[in-house]
C-alpha positions in Angstrom: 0.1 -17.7 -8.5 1.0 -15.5 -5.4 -1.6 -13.3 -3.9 -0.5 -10.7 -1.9 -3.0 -9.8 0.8 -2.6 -7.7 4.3 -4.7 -7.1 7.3 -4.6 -3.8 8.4 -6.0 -2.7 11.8 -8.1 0.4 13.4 -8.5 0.4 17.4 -10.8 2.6 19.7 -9.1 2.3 23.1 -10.4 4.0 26.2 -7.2 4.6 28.5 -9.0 6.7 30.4 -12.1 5.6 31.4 -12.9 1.8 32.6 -16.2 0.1 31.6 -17.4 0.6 34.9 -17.5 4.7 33.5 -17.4 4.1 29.8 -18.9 1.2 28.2 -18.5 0.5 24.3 -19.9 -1.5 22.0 -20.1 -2.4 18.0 -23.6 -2.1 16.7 -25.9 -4.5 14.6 -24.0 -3.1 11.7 -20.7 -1.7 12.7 -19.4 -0.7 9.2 -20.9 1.0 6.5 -19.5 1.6 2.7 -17.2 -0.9 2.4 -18.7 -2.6 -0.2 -18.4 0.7 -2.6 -15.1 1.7 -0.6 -12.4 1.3 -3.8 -8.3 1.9 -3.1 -6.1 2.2 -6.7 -3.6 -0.2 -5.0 -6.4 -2.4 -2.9 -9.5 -4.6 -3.2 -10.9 -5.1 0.3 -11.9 -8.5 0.5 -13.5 -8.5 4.3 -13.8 -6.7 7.7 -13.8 -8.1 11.1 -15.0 -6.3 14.1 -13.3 -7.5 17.8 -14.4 -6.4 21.3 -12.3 -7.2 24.6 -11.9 -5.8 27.7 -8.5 -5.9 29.2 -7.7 -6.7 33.5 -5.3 -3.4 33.8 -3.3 -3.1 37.3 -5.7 0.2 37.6 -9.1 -1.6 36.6 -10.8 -3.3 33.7 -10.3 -1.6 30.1 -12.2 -1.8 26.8 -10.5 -2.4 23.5 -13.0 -2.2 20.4 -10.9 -3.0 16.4 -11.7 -3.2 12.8 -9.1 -5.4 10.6 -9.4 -4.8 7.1 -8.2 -7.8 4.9 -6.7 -6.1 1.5 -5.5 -7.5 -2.0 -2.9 -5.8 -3.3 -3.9 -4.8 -7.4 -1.6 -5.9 -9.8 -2.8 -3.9 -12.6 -1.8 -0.6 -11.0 1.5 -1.9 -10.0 1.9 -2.6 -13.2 0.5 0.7 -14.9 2.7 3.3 -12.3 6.1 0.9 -12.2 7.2 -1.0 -15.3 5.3 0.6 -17.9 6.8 3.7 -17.6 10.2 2.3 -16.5 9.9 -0.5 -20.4 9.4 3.0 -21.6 12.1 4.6 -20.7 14.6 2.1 -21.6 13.3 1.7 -25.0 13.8 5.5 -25.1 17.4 4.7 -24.2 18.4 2.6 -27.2 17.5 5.7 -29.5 21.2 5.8 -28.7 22.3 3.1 -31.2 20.5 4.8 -34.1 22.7 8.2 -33.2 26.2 8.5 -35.7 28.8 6.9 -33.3 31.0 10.0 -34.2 28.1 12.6 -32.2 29.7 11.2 -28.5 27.8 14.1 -26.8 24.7 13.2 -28.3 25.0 9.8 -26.9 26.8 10.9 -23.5 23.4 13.7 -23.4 20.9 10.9 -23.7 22.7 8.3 -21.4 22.7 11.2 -18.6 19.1 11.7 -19.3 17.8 8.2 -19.0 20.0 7.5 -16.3 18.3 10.3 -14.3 15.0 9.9 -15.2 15.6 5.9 -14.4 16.8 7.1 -11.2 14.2 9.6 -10.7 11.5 7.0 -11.4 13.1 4.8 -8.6 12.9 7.1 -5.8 9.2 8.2 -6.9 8.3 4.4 -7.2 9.9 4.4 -3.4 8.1 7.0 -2.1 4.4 6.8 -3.3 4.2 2.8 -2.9 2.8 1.9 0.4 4.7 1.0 3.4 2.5 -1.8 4.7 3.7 -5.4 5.3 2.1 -8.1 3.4 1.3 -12.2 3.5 2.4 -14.2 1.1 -0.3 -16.9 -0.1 -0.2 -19.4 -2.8 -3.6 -20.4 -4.2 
């Protein structure tokens, strides 16, 4: 079974200020909510928290992150992409039940679920998310 799982990441950088101005830090409990956090297309499995300073030609520089290790849900994949898309196909062989004399009929409905297949792609394109994932047998 493949499990599809990404790591997406959040960093505070300070550019502008060096830790001898500006010094942060992560505290006891850096993260709150993440355990009732829920994403329709994601289960967050884990956090990590990562503090470094970088040497900088102009001085010393702190870089604070948060990586967020996500599942990717099936189920909605499932509900918003082929469901609707089995529908519409079965929709589509209504066709062989219309008189093969009626060619207008069937010329009307093969223009319709051709669109709305088409229609359904480009929505399917533009709502799914545009992150990279990890492949991971288990």
């Amino acid at each position: 079974m493949f499990v599809h799982t990404t790591v997406q990441y959040m960093f505070l950088i300070s550019d502008g200020y060096t830790v001898s101005d500006v010094v942060m830090y992560w505290k006891e409990t850096p993260v709150r909510g993440v355990d009732e956090a829920e994403l329709p297309q994601f289960t967050i499995i884990g956090y990590e928290t990562n503090d470094r300073k970088e040497k900088l030609a102009t001085g010393n520089y702190q870089r604070l992150s948060l990586s967020f290790k996500l599942q990717r849900n099936i189920g909605y994949f499932v509900f918003q992409t082929y469901l609707p898309s089995i529908l519409i196909v079965m929709l589509s062989w209504v066709s062989f039940w219309i008189n093969h004399e009626a060619t207008s009929a069937r010329v009307a409905l093969g223009n319709y679920i051709t669109n709305k297949l088409t229609l359904r792609n480009s929505s399917v394109n533009r709502t799914s998310t545009k992150v990279c994932y990890l492949i991971q047998t288990s």
